[in-house]
C-alpha positions as CSV (number, residue, x, y, z in Angstrom):
1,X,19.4,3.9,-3.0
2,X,15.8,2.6,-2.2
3,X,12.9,3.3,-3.7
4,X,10.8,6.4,-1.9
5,X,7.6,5.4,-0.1
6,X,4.3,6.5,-2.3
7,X,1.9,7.3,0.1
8,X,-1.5,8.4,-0.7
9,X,-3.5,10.6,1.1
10,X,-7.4,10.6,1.2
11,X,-8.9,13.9,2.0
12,X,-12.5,14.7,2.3
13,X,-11.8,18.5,2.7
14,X,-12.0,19.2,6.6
15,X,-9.4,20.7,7.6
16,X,-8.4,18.8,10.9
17,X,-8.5,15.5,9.2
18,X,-5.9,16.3,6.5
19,X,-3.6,17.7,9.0
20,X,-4.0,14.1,11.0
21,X,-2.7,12.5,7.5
22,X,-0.1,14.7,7.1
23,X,1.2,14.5,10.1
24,X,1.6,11.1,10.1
25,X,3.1,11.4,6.1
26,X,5.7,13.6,7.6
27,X,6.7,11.9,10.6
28,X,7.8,8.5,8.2
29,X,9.5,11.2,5.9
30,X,11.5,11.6,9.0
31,X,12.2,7.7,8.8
32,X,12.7,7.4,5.0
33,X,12.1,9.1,1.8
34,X,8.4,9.5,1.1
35,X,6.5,10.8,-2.3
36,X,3.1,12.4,-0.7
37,X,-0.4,12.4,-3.2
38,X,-3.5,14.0,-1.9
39,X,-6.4,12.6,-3.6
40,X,-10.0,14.3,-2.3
41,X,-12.6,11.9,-2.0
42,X,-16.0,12.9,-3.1
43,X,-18.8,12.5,-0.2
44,X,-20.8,9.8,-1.3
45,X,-23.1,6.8,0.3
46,X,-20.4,4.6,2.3
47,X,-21.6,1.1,0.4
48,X,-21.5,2.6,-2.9
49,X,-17.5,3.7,-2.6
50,X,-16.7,0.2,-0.8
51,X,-18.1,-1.6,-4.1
52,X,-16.5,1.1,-6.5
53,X,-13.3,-0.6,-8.8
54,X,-11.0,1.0,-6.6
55,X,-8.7,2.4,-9.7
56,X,-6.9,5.0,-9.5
57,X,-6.3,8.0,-12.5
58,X,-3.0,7.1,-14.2
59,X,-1.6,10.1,-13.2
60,X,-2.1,8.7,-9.2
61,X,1.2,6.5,-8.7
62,X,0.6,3.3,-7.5
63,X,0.4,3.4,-3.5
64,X,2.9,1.8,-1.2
65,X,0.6,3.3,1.9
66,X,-2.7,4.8,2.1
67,X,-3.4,7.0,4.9
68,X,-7.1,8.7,6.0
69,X,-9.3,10.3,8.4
70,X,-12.5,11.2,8.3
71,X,-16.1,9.1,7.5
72,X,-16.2,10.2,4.4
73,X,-13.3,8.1,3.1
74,X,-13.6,5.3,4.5
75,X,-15.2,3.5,1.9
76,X,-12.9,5.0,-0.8
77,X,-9.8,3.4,1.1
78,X,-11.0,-0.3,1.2
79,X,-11.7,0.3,-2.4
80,X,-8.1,1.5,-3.2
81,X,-6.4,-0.8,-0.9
82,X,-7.9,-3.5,-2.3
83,X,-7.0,-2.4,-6.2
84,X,-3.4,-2.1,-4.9
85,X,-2.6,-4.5,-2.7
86,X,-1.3,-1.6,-0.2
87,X,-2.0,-1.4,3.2
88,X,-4.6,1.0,4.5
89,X,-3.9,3.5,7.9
90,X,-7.2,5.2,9.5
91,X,-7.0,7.5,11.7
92,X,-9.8,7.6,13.9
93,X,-12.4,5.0,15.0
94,X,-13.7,3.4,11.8
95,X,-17.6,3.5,10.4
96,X,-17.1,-0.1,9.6
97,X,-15.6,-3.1,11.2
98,X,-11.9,-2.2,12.5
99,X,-10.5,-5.3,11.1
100,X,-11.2,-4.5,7.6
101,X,-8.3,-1.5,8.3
102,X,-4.5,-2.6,8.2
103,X,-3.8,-0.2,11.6
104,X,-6.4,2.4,12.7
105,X,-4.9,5.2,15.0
106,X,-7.7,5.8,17.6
C-alpha cells in the first residue's frame, strides 16, 4: 500500500478560491489516496511572506503538494514550498513571475 498524498491547501478566506483548491484536491483523490490540510493564510505585504521561514506548525504534516488561489497567498506558498521541498500548484495568473510556480492553472 503507498503512502497517501499530503496536500496542503492555502486559503485566504474567499470563498471561490478555496473551492478552485478543492476541486483540484478532489479530482487527484480520484487518482490516488490523498490527506487534505487547509491552512488560512493571513493577508499580509506580498515580500514580507516570500522572506518569512516558510515552517510550518508541527501539527501541519509535511506537504507532498501545495495547492492555492488567490493573491493573498502567493507569497506564503514560495515560502512553504521552499521549507519543503514540495512542489507548489497556483491556480490563477500569478502576482509574481510564473516561473517561480511548479504549474500555475490559468
Amino acid at each position: 500500500m503507498s503512502k497517501a498524498l499530503q496536500i496542503l491547501l492555502l486559503t485566504d478566506g474567499k470563498p471561490g478560491h478555496e473551492n478552485q483548491s478543492r476541486g483540484l484536491a478532489e479530482a487527484l483523490g480520484r487518482l490516488t489516496e490523498v490527506n487534505e490540510t487547509r491552512l488560512p493564510v493571513k493577508k499580509r505585504h506580498l515580500i514580507a511572506s516570500l522572506f518569512s521561514s516558510g515552517k510550518l506548525h508541527e501539527d501541519i504534516p509535511k506537504p507532498d503538494l501545495i495547492i492555492g488561489a488567490g493573491h493573498a497567498v502567493h507569497g506564503r506558498m514560495l515560502a512553504i514550498a521552499r521549507s519543503s521541498g514540495a512542489p507548489c500548484v497556483v491556480l490563477m495568473k500569478p502576482t509574481l513571475p510564473s516561473n517561480l510556480f511548479d504549474l500555475c492553472l490559468i
